[in-house]
Every structure is written in structure tokens, then in C-alpha cells.
C-alpha positions in Angstrom: 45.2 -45.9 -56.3 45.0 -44.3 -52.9 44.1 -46.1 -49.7 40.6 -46.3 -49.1 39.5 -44.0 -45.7 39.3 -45.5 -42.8 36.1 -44.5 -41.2 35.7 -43.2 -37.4 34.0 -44.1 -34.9 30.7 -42.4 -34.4 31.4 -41.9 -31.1 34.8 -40.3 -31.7 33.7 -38.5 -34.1 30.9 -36.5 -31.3 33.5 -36.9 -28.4 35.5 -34.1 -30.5 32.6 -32.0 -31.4 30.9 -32.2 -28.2 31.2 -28.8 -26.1 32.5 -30.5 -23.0 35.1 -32.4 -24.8 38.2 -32.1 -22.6 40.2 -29.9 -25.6 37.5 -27.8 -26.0 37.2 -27.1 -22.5 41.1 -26.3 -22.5 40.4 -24.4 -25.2 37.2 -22.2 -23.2 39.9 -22.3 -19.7 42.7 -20.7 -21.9 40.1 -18.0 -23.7 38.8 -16.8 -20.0 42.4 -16.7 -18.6 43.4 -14.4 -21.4 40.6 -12.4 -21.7 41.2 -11.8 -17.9 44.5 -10.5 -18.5 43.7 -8.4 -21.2 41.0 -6.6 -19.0 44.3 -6.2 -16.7 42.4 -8.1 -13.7 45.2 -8.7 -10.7 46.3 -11.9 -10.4 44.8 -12.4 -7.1 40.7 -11.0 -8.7 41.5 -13.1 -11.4 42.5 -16.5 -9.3 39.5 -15.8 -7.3 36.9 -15.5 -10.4 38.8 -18.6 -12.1 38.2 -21.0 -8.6 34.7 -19.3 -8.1 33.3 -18.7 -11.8 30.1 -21.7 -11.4 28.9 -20.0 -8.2 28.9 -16.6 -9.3 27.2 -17.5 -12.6 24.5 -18.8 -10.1 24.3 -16.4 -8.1 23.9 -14.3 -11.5 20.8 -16.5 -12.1 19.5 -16.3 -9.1 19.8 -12.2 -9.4 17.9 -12.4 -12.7 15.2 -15.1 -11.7 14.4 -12.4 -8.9 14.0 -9.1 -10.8 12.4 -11.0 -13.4 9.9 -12.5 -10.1 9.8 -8.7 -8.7 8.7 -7.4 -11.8 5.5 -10.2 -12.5 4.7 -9.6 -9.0 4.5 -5.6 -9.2 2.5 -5.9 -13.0 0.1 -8.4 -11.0 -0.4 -6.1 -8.3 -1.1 -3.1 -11.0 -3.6 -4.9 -12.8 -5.3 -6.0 -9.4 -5.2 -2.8 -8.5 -7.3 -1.3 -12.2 -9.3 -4.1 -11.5 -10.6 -3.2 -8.1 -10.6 0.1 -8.8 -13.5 -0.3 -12.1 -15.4 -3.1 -9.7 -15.7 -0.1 -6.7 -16.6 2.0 -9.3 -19.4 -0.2 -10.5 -20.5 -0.7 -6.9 -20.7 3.1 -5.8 -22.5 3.9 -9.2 -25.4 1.1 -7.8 -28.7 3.0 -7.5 -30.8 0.2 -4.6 -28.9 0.0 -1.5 -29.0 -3.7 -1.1 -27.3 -4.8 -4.4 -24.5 -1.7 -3.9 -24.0 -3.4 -0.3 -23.7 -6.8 -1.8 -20.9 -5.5 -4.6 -19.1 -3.4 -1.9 -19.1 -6.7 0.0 -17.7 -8.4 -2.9 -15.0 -5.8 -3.7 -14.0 -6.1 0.0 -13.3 -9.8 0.5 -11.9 -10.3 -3.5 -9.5 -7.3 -3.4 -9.0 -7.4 0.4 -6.3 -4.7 1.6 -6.0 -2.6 -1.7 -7.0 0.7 -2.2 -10.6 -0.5 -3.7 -11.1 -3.3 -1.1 -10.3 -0.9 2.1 -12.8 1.9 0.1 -15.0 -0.8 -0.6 -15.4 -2.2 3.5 -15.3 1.9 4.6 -18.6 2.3 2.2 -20.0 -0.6 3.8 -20.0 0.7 7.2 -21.2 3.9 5.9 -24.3 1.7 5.1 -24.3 -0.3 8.4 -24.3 3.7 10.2 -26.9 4.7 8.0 -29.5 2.1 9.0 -28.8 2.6 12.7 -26.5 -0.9 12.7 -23.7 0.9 14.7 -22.2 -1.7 16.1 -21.7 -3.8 12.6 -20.7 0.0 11.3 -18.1 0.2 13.9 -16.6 -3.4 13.3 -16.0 -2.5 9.6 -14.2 0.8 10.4 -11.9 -0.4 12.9 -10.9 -3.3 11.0 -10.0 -1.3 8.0 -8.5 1.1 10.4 -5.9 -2.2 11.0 -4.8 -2.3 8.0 -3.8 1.4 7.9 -1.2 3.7 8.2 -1.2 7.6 8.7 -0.3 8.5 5.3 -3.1 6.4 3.2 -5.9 8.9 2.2 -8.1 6.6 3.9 -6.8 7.2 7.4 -8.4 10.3 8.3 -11.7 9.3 6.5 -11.6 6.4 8.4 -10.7 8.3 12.0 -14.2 10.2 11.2 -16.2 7.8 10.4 -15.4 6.2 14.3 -15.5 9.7 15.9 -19.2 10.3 14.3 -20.3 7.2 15.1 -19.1 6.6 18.7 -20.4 10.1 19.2 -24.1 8.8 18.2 -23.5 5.8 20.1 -23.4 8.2 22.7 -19.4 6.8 24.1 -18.1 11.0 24.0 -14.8 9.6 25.6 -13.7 7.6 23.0 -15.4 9.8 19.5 -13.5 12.7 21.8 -10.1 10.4 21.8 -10.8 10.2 18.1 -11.9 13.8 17.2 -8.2 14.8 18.3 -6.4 12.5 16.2 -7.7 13.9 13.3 -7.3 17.0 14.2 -4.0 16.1 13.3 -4.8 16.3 9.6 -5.2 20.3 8.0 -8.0 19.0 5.3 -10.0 17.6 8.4 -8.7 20.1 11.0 -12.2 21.8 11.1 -14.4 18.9 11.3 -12.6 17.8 14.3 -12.6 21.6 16.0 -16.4 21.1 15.6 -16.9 17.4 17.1 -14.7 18.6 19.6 -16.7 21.5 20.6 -20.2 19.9 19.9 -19.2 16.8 22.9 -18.0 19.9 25.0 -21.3 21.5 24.8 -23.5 18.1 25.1 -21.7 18.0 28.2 -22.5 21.1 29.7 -18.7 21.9 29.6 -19.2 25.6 28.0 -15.2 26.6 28.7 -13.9 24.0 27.2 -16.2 24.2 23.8 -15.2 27.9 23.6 -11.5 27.0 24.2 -11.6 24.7 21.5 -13.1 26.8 19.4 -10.9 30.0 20.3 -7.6 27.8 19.7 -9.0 26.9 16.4 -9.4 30.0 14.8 -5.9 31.0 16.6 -4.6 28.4 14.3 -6.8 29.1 11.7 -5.0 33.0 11.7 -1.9 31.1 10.6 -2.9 28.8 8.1 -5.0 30.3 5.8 -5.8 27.0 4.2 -8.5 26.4 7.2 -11.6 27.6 7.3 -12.7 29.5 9.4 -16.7 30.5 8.8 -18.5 27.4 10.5 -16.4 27.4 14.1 -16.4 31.2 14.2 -20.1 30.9 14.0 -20.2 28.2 16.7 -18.4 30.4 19.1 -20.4 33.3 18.6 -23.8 31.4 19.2 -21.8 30.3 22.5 -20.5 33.6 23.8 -24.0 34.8 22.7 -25.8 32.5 25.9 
């Protein structure tokens, strides 16, 4: 009759099976250096991956964790972005003037600088101009104007809006100062010949309205994108005093 078994030790038994046993660790070491050599790594790469191999797996984390953070962060500003955009809608679409000011003024402070809360404080200086609250009106646009750069759709919008009303305020220097930036933009380029030329005129400065106006339709000749009807108009009303 055979010798009964003599049992292990339980804790022999998971010191071999563990995955940081010391022979399975040898066994992991001696897998990586191989596989280095077969991918033909020089000696030197391969030392330095072997002495290094824990930091660069962290480093490979930390890569991941970040993408992964980049790409929560830029769905989160999407949806923000859909959901300012339905809220301005519901605002614009408000029929009494006092609840469309209160929504604007919502959108404005919850969606702060995205598309739909700039829109949203532009409308509500729109308002403020509208009943003859210029100063208020004048607040909102320049602080939206802050928050802008030259290539958001909003800029020249928002360079009008303070040209008209500093030029009711009755300040012509700075709606002048103003009127010429925009000029600057081809979709606003007439708008601006016209503000331009209309300060000129309040002024008593008839040379330099009919200037304006003459360089404008000069340009006009070349871009046939600009209109042309309104200023040519304008100047012959002028030349006609």
C-alpha cells in the first residue's frame, strides 16, 4: 500500500500560484527579454526599456487617463453647447418682451461664454437700446465684446450694435472709431460706409461724407459682392445740395 500524501501547506500551495511568486516573475523577466530580442531591439533600447518598463507603463496610463479626460470634456462641451442653443431658441421665439428678457438673462449667466450665452447677452442689449436704456445696452455689448475674437460671427454684430448706439448717444468719435472697424468685414462693409457718412454729414463735414462714400463704391467696383444701391443713393442726394 502506497504512502499516504503528505499534504501542503495552504500557504505554499498560493505562494506558487500567486502572480508575483519569485519563479513566476523569472518566468515574466525571461518572456520580455526574449520577446525583445526577437523584435531585434539593440541591446542598448532594450537595456533601457528593461531598467525603465514601470515608468513608461505609467506614463502609458497617464496618456490614456488624458485622452480618455479630453474626450468627456469635449462630449460635455457639445451637449452644453445643443443645450444653449434649444434654450436661446426658446427665448428669441418669446412673444412679451419682459419674459424673452428674463430667459435671454437666463441663457446668459447659465451658458456664459458659448455661442448661445454671448447671443443670448447681445439680444439683451438689443432690448436695453430699444427702451432708450443706453447705457445698460452699452454695458452688455462691450462685455460680450471681451469675450470675443475677430473670427466669431458675433464680432461684427457686436461692433454694430456699439457704433449704432454710441452714435444715438450722440459720442460720433467713438461710434466713428467703431464704424471703421467694421468696415473691416465685406458682409458689413456697407453698413459701416453709411454710419460713416451719416456722422460726416451730422457734422456738417460734407467732403468727407462724399469721400467716404466715393471710396466705397471704388471698392465696391472691385468686389462685386458689395452693394452698391443705398451709398450710391446717399452720394447723389449729397452732390445734389
Amino acid at each position: 500500500m502506497p504512502p499516504a500524501a503528505v499534504p501542503l501547506d495552504s500557504e505554499e500551495c498560493m505562494a506558487d500560484d500567486s502572480a508575483f511568486s519569485k519563479k513566476r516573475l523569472e518566468t515574466l523577466v525571461a518572456e520580455k527579454q526574449g520577446l525583445l530580442e526577437q523584435l531585434n531591439v539593440p541591446p542598448r533600447a532594450a537595456a533601457f526599456l528593461r531598467e525603465h518598463a514601470l515608468k513608461l507603463q505609467v506614463a502609458g496610463v497617464v496618456v490614456v487617463l488624458a485622452v480618455v479626460g479630453w474626450q468627456a470634456f469635449s462630449a460635455w462641451q457639445e451637449r452644453t453647447a445643443d443645450e444653449g442653443a434649444a434654450r436661446l431658441a426658446l427665448a428669441l421665439e418669446a412673444v412679451d418682451s419682459g419674459e424673452r428678457q428674463r430667459l435671454l438673462a437666463e441663457v446668459g449667466d447659465r451658458y456664459g461664454s458659448t455661442g448661445a450665452g454671448l447671443w443670448a447677452r447681445l439680444e439683451l442689449g438689443h432690448l436695453e437700446r430699444q427702451a432708450g436704456r443706453l447705457d445698460e445696452a452699452l454695458s452688455h455689448y462691450r462685455a460680450v465684446a471681451e469675450e470675443l475674437n475677430r473670427k466669431s460671427p458675433l464680432a461684427p454684430l457686436v461692433e454694430l450694435a456699439l457704433a449704432v448706439t454710441l452714435e444715438i448717444k450722440g459720442q460720433p468719435g467713438e461710434a466713428m472709431s467703431h464704424y471703421q472697424g467694421l468696415a473691416a468685414w465685406d458682409g458689413f462693409a456697407e453698413q459701416a460706409c453709411l454710419g460713416m457718412g451719416r456722422l460726416h454729414e451730422a457734422q456738417g463735414a460734407l467732403d468727407q461724407a462724399r469721400q467716404t462714400y466715393e471710396a466705397y463704391l471704388a471698392r465696391a467696383d472691385q468686389n462685386s459682392a458689395l452693394p452698391k444701391e443705398r451709398v450710391a443713393e446717399r452720394l447723389a442726394r449729397l452732390k445734389a445740395q
